[in-house]
C-alpha positions in Angstrom: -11.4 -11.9 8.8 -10.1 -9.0 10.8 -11.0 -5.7 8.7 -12.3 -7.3 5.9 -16.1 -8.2 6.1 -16.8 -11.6 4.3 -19.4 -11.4 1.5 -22.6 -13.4 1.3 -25.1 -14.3 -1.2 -26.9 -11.9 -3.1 -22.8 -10.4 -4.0 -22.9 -9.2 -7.5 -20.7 -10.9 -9.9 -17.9 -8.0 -10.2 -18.0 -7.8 -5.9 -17.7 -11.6 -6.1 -14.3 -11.0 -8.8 -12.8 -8.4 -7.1 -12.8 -10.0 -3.8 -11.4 -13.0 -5.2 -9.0 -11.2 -6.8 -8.3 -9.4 -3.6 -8.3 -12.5 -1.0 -5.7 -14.4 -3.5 -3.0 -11.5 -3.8 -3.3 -11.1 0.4 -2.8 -14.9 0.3 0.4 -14.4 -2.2 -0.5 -16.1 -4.8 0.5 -15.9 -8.2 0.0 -12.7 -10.4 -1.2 -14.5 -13.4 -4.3 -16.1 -10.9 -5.1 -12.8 -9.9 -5.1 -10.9 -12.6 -7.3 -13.4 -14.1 -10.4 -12.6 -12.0 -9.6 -8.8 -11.9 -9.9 -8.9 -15.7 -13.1 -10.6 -15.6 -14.4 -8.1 -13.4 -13.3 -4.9 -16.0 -15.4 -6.6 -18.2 -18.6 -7.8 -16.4 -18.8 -4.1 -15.2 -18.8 -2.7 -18.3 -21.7 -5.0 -19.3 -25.4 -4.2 -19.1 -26.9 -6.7 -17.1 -29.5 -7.5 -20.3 -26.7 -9.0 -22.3 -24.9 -10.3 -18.8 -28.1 -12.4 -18.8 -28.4 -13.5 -22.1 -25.1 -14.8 -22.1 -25.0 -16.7 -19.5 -28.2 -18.3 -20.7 -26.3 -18.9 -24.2 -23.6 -20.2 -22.6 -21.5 -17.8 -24.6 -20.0 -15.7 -21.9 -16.9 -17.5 -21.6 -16.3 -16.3 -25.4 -15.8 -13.3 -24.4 -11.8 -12.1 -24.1 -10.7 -12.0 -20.0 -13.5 -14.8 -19.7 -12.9 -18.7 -18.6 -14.3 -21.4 -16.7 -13.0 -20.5 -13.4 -14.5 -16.8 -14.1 -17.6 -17.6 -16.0 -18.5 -20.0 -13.2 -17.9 -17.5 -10.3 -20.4 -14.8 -12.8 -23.1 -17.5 -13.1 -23.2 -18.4 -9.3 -23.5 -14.8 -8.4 -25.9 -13.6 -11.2 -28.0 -16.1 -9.2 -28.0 -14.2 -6.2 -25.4 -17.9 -4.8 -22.5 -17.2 -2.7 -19.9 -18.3 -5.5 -18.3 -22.1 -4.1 -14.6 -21.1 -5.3 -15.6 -17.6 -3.4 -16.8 -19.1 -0.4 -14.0 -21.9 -0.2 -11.3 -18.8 -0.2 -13.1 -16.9 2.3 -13.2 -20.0 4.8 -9.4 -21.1 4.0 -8.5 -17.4 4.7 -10.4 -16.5 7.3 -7.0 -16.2 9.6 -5.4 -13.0 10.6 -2.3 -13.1 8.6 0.0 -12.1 11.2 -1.2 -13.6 14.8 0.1 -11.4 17.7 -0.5 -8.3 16.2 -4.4 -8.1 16.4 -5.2 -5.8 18.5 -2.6 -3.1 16.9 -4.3 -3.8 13.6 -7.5 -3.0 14.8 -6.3 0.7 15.8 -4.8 1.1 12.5 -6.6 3.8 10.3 -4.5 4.6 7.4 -1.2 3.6 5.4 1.2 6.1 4.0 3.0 3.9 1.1 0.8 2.8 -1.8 1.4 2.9 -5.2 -0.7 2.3 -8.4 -0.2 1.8 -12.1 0.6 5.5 -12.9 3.8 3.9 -11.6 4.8 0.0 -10.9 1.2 -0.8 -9.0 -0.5 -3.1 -10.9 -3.8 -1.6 -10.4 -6.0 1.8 -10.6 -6.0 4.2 -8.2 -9.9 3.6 -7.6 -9.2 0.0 -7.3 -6.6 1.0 -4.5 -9.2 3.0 -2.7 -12.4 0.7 -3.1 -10.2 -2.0 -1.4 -8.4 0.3 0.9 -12.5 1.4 2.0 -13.1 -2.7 2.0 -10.2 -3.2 4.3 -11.4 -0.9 7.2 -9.2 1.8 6.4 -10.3 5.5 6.6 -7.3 7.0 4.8 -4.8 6.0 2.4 -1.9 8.3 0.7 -1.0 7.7 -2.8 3.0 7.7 -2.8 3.9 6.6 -6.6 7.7 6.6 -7.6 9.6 9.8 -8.1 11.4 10.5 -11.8 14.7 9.3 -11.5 13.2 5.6 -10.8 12.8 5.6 -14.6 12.5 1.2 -13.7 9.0 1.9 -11.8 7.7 4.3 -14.2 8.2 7.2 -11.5 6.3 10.3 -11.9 7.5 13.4 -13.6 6.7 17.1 -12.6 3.6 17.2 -15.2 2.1 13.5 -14.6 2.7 14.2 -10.7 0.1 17.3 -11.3 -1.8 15.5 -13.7 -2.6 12.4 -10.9 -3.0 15.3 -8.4 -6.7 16.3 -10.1 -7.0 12.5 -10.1 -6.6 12.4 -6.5 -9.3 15.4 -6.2 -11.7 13.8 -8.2 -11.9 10.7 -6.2 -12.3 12.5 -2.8 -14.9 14.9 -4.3 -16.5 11.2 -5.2 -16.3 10.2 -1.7 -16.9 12.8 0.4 -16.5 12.3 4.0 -16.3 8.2 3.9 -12.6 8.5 3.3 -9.5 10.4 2.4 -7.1 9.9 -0.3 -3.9 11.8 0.6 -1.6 13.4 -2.0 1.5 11.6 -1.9 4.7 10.3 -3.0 7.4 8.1 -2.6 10.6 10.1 -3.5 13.5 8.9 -4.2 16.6 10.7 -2.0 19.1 11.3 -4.3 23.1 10.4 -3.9 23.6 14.2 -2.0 20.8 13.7 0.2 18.1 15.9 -1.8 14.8 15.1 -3.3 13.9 13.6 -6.4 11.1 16.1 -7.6 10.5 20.0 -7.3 10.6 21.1 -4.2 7.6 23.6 -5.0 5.5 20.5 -6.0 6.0 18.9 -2.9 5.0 21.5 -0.9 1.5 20.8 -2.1 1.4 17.5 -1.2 -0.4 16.2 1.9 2.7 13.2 2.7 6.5 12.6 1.2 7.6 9.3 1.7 11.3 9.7 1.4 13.4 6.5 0.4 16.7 5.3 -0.8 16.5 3.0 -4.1 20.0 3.8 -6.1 24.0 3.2 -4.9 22.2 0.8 -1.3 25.9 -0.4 -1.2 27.4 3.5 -0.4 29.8 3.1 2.3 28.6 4.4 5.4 29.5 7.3 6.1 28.0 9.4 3.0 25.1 6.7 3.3 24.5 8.6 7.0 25.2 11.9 5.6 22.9 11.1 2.6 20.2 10.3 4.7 20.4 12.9 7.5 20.3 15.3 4.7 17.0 13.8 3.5 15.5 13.8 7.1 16.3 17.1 8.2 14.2 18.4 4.9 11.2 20.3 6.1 9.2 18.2 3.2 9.7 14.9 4.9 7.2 13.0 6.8 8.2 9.4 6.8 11.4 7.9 6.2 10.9 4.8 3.7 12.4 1.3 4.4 15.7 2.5 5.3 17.9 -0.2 4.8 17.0 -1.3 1.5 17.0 -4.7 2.4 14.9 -8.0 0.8 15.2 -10.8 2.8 12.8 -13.7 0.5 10.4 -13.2 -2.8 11.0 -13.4 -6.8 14.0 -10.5 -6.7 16.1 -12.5 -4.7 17.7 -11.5 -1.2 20.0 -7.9 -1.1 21.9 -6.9 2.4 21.3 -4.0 4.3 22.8 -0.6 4.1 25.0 0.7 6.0 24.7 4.0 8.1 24.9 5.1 11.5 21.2 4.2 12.9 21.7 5.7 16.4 23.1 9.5 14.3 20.1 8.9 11.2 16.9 7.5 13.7 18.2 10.1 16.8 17.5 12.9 13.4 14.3 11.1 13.0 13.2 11.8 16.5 14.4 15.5 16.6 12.1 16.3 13.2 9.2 14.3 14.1 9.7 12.3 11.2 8.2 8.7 11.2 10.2 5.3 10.3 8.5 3.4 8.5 7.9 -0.2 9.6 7.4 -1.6 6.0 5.0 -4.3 6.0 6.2 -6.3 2.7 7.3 -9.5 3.3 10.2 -9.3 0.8 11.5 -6.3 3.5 10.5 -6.8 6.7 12.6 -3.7 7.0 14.1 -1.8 9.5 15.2 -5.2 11.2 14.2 -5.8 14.7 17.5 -4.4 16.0 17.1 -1.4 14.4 13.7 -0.8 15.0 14.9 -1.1 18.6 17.0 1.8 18.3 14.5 3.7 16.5 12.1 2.8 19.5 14.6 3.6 22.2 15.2 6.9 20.6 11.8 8.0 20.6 10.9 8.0 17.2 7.5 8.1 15.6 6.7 5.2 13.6 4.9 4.7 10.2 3.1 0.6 9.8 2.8 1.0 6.3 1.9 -2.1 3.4 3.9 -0.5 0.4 1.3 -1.6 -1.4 1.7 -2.2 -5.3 -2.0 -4.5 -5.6 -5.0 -3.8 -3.5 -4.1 -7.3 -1.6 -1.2 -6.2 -0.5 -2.8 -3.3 1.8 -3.5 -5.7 3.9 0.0 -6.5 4.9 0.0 -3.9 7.7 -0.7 -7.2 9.4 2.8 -7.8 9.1 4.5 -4.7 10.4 1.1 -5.1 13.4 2.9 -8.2 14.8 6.5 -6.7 14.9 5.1 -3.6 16.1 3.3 -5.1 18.7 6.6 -8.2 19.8 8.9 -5.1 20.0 6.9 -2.7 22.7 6.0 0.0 19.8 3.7 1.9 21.7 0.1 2.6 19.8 -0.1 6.5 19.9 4.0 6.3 18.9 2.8 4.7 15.4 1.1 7.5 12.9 -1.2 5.2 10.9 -3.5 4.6 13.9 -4.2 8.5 14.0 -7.3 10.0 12.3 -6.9 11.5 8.9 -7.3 15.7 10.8 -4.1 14.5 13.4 -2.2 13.1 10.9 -2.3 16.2 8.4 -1.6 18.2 11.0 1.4 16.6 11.9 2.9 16.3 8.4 2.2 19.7 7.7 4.2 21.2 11.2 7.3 22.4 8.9 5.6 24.0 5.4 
């Protein structure tokens, strides 16, 4: 599997349940299957391997709450140093890239500048997002939860915002030089075109996703307006899935917006601000025909997985292939720049 390095016997049991839990949500498979091994794993971490042992010489670890067959069965075949069979039979039947044609611009990827975790609507912890960010290949990874006014995805306030900042800190005091977790956000531009959070708080972020989520049917000229506002602010790196669009998945479909792509992508350009070419499935968004413009124009672009489960980082795949069929050139695209470039650039207007 391209960027994700297929376990082997002598995996511990928690390695063996995460990556399970990992290798199904890349797959898309239900939320309730997932969540089912990444439960199990909470709790075999938190055991000492003594009583690990003696329960699964009992028999009584699939007592325990988070525990079942499937789970307990995957814990015993790796407490005995076995490549788990259900393990081993996902790694084989998902060996494929996900997206073929966009290989080799996978590859040069290094980083993703949309992921969010359950300080907002992720559904896991930030050092679950990391750990499987670090399993994927990737050398950096900015944490963009939900701004305030997205009260619906548990967006950050001013005070939790600081508060996940030390949280940030901690983990790349952790991790030294491995990899980078960037300070981030994903804030929500507002119906005037400013920013959904203190502007002095977002100067000390590293990257600011900027992205519409409120009034996606605004007729198009204040939609423009609205968004060249956003793009011209100095605090903007990346402009986030800018038409707003789902095309498939459990929300149903929505349309486009409308704005003038040629007036809001020629901004882009002039700032040096990236369009994102979101990775989800559900978005595939800009369209090709817009990412055409934004190509033609000479904008920067962003491949980015909008992550909200550590499977889902690996969705870049997605955004590789249309990068790649639509002549994005490789040193146009920000994610395949090491951590020192990329700051740099994002930090060319504070």
């Amino acid at each position: 599997m391209l960027g994700l390095t297929p376990l082997v016997d002598g995996c511990s049991p928690v390695e063996a349940l995460r990556r399970i839990a990992l290798l199904l949500e890349r797959s898309r498979a239900g939320t309730y299957r997932v969540q089912a091994f990444r439960a199990a794993a909470t709790v075999v971490a938190g055991m000492p391997r003594t009583e690990l042992d003696a329960r699964l010489a009992a028999g009584t670890l699939g007592e325990l709450p988070g525990l079942g067959p499937a789970t307990t069965g995957v814990v015993a075949q790796a407490a005995q140093g076995e490549l788990p069979a259900y393990l081993a039979s996902l790694q084989e039947q998902t060996a494929g890239f996900l997206a073929p044609g966009g290989e080799s611009l996978y590859a040069a990827i290094l980083g993703d500048l949309h992921s969010h975790s359950d300080w907002s609507d992720g559904g896991s912890p930030i050092e679950e997002m990391v750990l499987s960010a670090v399993e994927l290949g990737q050398e950096w990874l900015a944490l963009t939860d939900h701004s305030p006014r997205l009260k619906v995805a548990n967006g950050l306030s001013a005070d939790r915002l600081r508060r996940q900042l030390g949280v940030v800190d901690g983990v790349n005091a952790a991790l030294g030089e491995r990899f980078r977790l960037l300070r981030g956000i994903e804030v929500d531009i507002l119906d005037d075109g400013s920013l959904d959070q203190d502007p002095m708080l977002l100067d000390e972020l590293d990257i600011v996703t900027a992205s519409v989520h409120s009034k996606l049917r605004m007729p198009r000229a204040p939609m423009t307006a609205r968004m060249l506002a956003a793009v011209e602010n100095p605090r903007v790196n990346v402009l986030g899935h800018a038409t707003g669009r789902l095309v498939e998945g459990s929300r149903g479909t929505r349309p486009q917006s409308e704005f003038d792509a040629a007036a809001v992508f020629g901004a882009c350009a002039d700032r040096g601000v990236a369009v994102e070419i979101n990775s989800r499935p559900e978005r595939c968004d800009p369209p090709d025909e817009l990412v055409e413009v934004a190509r033609d124009l000479g904008c920067l672009f962003a491949i980015d997985s909008d992550a909200h489960a550590p499977g889902q980082l690996d969705m870049k795949a997605y955004g590789c292939e249309r990068a790649t069929r639509l002549g994005i050139p490789a040193e146009r695209i920000v994610t395949t720049w090491s951590v020192d470039r990329l700051l740099e650039w994002a930090g060319r207007h504070r």
